[in-house]
N, C-alpha and C positions, 0 to 999 in steps of 0.2 A: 504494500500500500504506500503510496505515495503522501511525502506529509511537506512540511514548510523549514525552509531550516535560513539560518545564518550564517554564514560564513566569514569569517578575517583574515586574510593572511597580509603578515606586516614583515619590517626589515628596520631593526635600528643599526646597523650598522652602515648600511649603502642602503641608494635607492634604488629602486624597482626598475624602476622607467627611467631615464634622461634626458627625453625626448617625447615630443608628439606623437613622433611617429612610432615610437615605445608602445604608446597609452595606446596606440591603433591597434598595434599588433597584439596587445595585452587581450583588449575585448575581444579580438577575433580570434583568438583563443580560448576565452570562456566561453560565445558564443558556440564552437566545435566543440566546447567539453560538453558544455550541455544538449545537444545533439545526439552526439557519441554515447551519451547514457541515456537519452527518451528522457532529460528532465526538462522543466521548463523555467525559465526566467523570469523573475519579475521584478528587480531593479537590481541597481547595479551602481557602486563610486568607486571609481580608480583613481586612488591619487601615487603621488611619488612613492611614500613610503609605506603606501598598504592600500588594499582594497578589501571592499566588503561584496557580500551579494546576497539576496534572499533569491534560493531556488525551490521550485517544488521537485521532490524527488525521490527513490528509491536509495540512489547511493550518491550522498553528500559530499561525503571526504571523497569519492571518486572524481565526484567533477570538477575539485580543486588540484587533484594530484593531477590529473590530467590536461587544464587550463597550465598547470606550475609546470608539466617535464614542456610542455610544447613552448611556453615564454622562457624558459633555460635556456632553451638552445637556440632561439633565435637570439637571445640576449647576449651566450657568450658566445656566438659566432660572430657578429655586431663587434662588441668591442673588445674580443680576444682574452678573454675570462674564462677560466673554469672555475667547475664546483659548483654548489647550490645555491639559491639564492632565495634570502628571506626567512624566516623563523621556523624551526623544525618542526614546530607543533601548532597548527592554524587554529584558529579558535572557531567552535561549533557550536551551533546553540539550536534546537527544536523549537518553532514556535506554534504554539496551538491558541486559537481563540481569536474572534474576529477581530479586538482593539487592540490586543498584543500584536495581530499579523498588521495592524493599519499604523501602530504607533514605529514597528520597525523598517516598514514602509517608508515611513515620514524619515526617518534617521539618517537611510541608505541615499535614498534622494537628496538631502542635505546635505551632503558631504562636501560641498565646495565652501557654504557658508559653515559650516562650523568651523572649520582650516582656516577663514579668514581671506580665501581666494576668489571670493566673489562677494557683493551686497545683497543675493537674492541665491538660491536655489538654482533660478534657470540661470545664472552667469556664470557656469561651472560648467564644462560641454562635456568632461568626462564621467558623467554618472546619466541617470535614467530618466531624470526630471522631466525633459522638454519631448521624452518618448511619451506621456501620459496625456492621454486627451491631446494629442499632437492636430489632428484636423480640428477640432472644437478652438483651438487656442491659437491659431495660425502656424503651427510651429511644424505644418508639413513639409518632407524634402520637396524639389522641385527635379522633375527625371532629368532636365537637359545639364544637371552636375551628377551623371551617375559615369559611374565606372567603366568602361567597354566590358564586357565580359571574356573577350579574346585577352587582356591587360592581367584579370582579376589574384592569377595566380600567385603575384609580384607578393600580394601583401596578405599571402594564405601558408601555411606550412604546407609541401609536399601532398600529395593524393588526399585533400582537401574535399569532402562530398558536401558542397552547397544546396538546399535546396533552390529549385528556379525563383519563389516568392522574396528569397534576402536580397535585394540589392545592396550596393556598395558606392559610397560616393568619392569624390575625388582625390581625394584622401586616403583608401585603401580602408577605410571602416565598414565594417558591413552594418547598414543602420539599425540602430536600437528597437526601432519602432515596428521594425522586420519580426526581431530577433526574440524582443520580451512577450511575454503574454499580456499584451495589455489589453484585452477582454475581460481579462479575470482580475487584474488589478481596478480597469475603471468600476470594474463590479465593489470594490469594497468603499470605493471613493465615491460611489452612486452617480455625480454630478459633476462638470467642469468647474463649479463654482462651489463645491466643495473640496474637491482636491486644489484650486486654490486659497483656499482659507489655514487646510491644513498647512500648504506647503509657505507659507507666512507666521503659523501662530509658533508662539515660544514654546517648550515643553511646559504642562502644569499639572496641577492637581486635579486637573479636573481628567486628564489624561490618563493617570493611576488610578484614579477611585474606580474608571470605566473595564479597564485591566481587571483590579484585585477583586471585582463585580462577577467576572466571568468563571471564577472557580478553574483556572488554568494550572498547568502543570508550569508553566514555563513562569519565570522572573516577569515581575513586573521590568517590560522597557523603558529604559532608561537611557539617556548618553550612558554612564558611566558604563553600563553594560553593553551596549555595543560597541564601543571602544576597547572593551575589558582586553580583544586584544592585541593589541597598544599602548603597555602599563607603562610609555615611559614618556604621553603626550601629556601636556597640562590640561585637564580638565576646566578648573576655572578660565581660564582661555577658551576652550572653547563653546564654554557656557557665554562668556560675554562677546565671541562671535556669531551668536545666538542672533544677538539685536540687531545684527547687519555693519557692526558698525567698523569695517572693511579697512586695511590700510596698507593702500595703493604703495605706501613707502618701502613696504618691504620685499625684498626681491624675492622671487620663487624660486622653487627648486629647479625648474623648466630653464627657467632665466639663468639663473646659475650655473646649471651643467651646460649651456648652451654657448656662454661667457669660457667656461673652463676647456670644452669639446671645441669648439672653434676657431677659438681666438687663442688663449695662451698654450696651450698643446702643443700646439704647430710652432708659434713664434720663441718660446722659449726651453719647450723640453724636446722639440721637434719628434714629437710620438705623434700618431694617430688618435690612441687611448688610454683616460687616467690608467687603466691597470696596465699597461707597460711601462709606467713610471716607476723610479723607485720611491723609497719611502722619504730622503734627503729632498724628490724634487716636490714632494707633495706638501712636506713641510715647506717647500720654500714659496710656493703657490698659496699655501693658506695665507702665509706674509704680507705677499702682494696684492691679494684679493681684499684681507680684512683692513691692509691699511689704504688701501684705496677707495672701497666703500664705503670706510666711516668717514674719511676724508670730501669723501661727496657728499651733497645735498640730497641726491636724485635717489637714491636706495640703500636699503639697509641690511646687515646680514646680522647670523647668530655662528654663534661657536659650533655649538650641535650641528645645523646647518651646510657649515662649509664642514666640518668633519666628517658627514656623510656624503657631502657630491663630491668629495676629494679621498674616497676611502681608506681615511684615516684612521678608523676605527677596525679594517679587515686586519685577518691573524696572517696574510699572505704573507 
């Protein structure tokens, strides 16, 4: 029997992704895991240093281990890496009960705005938000930026079995809107104008009370618990990211490794990628980065931060 579950899988050491076109290949990856197992999708946030997803399905941990061997290896053929990537143990969680499954709903969708990299929900393009109620809310693709399908294979792993209905837009994504079940998610959200209500309102009490109502097996949702795992983000932070209240000052992970991958690689360690650096030139990059940055007006960086897009923190 198929049931609803959560999924985490996180990296404090390095990031996930270091690129766009990472976070491309990331989804079109869990999209083929959940394929590959007959499970179904129902939202989705991929950020740099972890991703979430609610699937419905038979085998849970199958469609992460399987999303994970397939983004490994394009990862370290990418930027000449081995070994694993990301925390050995993902975080699973069951969710049974209709405000339990809407409240983790709401979580998963949000993941831009609690990180602080968007003022809203839908200013986050890496999770599932703008899949929901996508004709109701404008927010349909338009086919004349879709993919050739002769092209498709560029941004698929090897003997990739697409169905004909997923298109893929310019980008190499196969879209969300394809891919989720969102039948069955607009079913919990009733309304376009309720699922925008949800995807605006703070977490509160009125959200638990509806939970601890339902006689559930599962934890009242909460941030702290879908983050659970993540035990080494600040909470209060992204509770007061909660409010929207966004700051464009600080550089992203995207930004960063993009600064790091482009620009100073070539110019001063003359590598292709941080992991062909040594550890001397990685130390001497965090130097120049964080006194350059704080020296600027325009952005701002964290220690943690450059320590993971400069994998400072790997035992390599």
């Amino acid at each position: 029997m198929k049931k609803i579950y959560h999924l985490c899988l996180s990296s404090h050491d390095e990031v996930l992704f270091r690129s766009e076109s990472d976070l491309v290949r990331g989804f079109n990856a869990l999209a083929l895991a959940c394929l590959t197992t007959n499970s179904s999708l129902l939202a989705d946030g991929l950020l740099t240093t972890h991703l979430h997803y609610l699937v419905q399905t038979e085998a849970p941990r199958e469609t992460l281990y399987r999303m994970r061997y397939s983004h490994v290896r394009y990862f370290n053929a990418k930027y000449k890496r081995m070994g694993k990537l990301g925390e050995k143990k993902p975080f699973c969680l069951e969710i049974e009960g209709f405000h339990h499954t809407v409240a983790a709903l709401n979580y998963v969708n949000r993941q831009g705005l609690h990180h602080g990299l968007a003022p809203t929900p839908f200013g986050y393009k890496h999770c599932s938000a703008n899949a929901i109620f996508g004709k109701q809310l404008g927010k349909t693709s338009t086919t004349s930026s879709m993919m050739p399908r002769n092209q498709r294979y560029k941004f698929l792993p090897e003997q990739s079995a697409v169905p004909d209905n997923f298109r893929m837009d310019a980008s190499g994504l196969l879209l969300r809107e394809d891919v989720i079940d969102t039948a069955q998610v607009e079913s919990y959200y009733g309304t376009p104008r309720n699922y925008l209500f949800q995807m605006n309102k703070i977490g509160d009490e009125s959200s638990r009370k509806e939970q601890q109502e339902e006689r559930s097996s599962t934890p009242v949702i909460t941030l702290e618990l879908i983050e659970q795992g993540t035990p080494t983000l600040d909470i209060g932070q992204l509770m007061r990211n909660e409010s929207g209240k966004h700051n464009p000052q600080m550089i992203s992970d995207l930004e960063l490794c993009e600064l790091i991958d482009a620009t100073l690689l070539p110019k001063y360690c003359r590598k292709t990628t941080i992991y062909e650096t040594s550890l001397s030139q990685r130390r001497y990059l965090f130097e120049m980065i964080w006194n350059n940055l704080w020296a600027s007006r325009h952005k701002r960086t964290t220690d943690a931060q450059l320590r993971r897009c400069l994998c400072l923190n790997t035992k390599e």
